[in-house]
N, C-alpha and C positions, 0 to 999 in steps of 0.2 A: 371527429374531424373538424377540422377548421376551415375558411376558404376567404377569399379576398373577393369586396363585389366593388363598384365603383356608387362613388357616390351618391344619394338618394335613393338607394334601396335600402328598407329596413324589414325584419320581422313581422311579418301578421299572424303566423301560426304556426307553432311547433308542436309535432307529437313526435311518438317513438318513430325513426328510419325518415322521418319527413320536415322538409323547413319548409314552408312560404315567405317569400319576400314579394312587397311591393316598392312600387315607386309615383307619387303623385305625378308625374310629368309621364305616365308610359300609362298607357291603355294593353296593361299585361300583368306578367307575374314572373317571378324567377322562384324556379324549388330544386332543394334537393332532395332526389329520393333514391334510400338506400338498395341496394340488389345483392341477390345473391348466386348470379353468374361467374364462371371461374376457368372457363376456358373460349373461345373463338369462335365454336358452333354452339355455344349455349348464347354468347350474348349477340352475332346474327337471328341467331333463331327467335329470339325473345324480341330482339330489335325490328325486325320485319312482320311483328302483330300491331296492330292498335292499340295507342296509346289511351289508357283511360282513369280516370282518375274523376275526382267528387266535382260536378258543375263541366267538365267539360270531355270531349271523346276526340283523334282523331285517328287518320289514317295515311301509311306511308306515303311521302310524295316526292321521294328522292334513293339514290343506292343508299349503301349503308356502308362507306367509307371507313379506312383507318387512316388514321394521323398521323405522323411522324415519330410523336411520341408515343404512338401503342394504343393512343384512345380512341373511341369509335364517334363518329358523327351520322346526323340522319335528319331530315326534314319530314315532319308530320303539316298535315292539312286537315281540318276540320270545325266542331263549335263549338262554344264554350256559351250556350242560352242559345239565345238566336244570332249571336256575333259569328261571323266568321275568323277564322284564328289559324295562324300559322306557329308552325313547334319548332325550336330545334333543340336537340339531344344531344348531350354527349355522354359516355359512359369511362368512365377509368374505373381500372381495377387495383384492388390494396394489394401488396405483399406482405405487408403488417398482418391483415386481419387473415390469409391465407385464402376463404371463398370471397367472393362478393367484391362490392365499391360502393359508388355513388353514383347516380344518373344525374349528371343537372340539365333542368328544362326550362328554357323560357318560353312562353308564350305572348303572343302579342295580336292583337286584330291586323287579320291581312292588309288591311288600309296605312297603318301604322308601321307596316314590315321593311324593312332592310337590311343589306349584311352587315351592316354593324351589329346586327342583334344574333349572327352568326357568329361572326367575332368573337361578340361579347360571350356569347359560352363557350367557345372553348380557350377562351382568357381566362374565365374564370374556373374550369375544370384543372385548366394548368397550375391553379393557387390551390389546390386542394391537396392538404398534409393530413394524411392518416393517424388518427392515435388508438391505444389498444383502448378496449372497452375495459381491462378491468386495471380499477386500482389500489393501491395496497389494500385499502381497507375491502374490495369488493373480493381481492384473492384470499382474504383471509376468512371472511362469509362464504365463500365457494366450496372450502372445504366442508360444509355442511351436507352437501349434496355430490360431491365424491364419492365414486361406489354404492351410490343410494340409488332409489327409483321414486317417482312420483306417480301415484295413483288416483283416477278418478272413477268413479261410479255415477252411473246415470240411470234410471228404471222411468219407463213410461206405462200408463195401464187407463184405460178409458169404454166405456161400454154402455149400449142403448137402457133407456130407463126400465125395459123388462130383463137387461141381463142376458139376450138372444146375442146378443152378437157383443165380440168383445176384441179390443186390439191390443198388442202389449210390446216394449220392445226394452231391451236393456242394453248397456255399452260399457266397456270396460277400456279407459284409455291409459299404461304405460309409460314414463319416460326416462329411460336409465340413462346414468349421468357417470359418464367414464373418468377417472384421474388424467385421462391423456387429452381431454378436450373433447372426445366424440360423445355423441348421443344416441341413442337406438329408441325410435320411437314404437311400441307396439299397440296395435288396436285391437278391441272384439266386440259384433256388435249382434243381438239375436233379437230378431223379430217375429212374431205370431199374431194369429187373428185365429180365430174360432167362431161358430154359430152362422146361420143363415147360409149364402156361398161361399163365405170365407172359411175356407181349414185348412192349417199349415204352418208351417216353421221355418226361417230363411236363418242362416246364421252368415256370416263375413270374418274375415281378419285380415289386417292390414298390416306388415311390418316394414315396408320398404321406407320407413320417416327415419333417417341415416347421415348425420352431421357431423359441426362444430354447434359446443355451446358455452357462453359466456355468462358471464354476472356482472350487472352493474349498479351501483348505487346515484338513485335518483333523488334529491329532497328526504336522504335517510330510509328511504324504500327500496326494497332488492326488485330488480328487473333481472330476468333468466331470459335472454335471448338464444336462441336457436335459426343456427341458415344450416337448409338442407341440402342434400347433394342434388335435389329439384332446381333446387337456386329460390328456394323459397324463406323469406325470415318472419320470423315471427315474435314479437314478444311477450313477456310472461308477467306482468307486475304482480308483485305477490303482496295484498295489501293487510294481510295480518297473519300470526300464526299462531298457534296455541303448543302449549307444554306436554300440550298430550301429543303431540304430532302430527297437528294438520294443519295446511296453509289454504286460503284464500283468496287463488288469482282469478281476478275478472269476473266478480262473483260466485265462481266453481269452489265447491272444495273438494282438496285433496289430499291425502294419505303420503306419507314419506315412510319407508323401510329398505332395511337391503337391499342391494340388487345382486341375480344373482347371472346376470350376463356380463357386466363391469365391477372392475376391481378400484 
């Protein structure tokens, strides 16, 4: 995405779905941060919780409005340390990217607030142009994982110095990667403990993790993004792989082979 800010705001901190800008002359912050909301009662629903985020929290302090244009507005109240701080929010959704958008927030100390600073986001939400996450090069690395699934394995095992009592737990996480863009994520996860009061077996599985998934190339690194029909996104940096067949995101390694739920 792109977006147009007004003068004196520059980058402080980019990661994956998030920008920070500041500006020397404002006791605040302007970010964008991605979502993955995609209909009207998901982005009420989502809109009318507390906003939180690293250093500061708040809470609704106004309806939660639609624009002219389709976009949503909303005022938060709360603190960012011991400052008091006022939000406002705008949310547009992509058509390009089919789930999800952009939420852009400025924050500013209550002392320092006015509607200009209301305005100003939804000015600036208004300059916001969508672009696809992948490009030639990252559709052509996509096809790697077309019809394939990624697999993890995880085992846990720990127990008192005589061996009386022991805990154990193992997880098995799935993620099959359709030619049509969806992903079906599947979980399983089994837990046990033995000796002393403990005796027993709990097992889980989880399969409702049900999307869009993209590929993007960072600084010649594959990024595997996933937004869920949760409205949840996540990203995947894959920071090495091996000939044998395993990649390395976020420290985890995983297993690539067929899949046999996507084609």
């Amino acid at each position: 995405m792109s977006a147009s800010v007004p003068s004196g705001w520059q980058i402080q901190e980019e990661n994956y779905g998030q920008i920070l800008m500041s500006n020397p002359n404002v006791q605040g912050a302007l970010m964008f941060v991605e979502h993955g909301w995609y209909n009207e009662q998901m982005i009420l629903q989502n809109m009318q919780q507390n906003i939180q985020e690293e250093g500061f929290q708040a809470a609704l302090a106004s309806d939660v409005m639609q624009l002219e244009n389709g976009n949503y507005i909303a005022l938060y109240q709360g603190y960012a340390g011991q400052q008091e701080v006022i939000i406002v929010a705008v949310v547009s959704q992509s058509k390009l990217w089919q789930i999800g958008g952009v939420m852009t927030l400025i924050l500013v100390t209550a002392e320092q607030f006015n509607d200009n600073f209301q305005n100003m986001a939804v000015e600036v939400s208004n300059t916001i142009r969508y672009r696809s996450f992948m490009s030639k090069e990252a559709q052509q690395k996509a096809n790697m994982f077309k019809g394939r699934k990624l697999i993890r394995y995880s085992s846990y095992y720990t127990s008192d110095w005589a061996n009386t009592v022991s805990v154990g737990s193992s997880s098995k996480t799935t993620i099959n990667f359709c030619s049509s863009g969806k992903f079906i994520f599947d979980g399983y996860s089994d837990f046990s403990a033995g000796g002393g009061a403990f005796d027993g077996q709990v097992s889980s599985s989880n399969t409702e993790g049900v999307g869009l998934w993209s590929l993007m190339v960072v600084n010649n690194y594959m990024v595997i993004r996933l937004v869920s029909l949760a409205g949840e996104v996540n990203y995947m940096p894959i920071e090495s792989y091996t000939d044998e067949g395993y990649y390395y995101i976020n420290g985890d390694k995983w297993a690539i082979g067929g899949s046999s739920v996507c084609n």
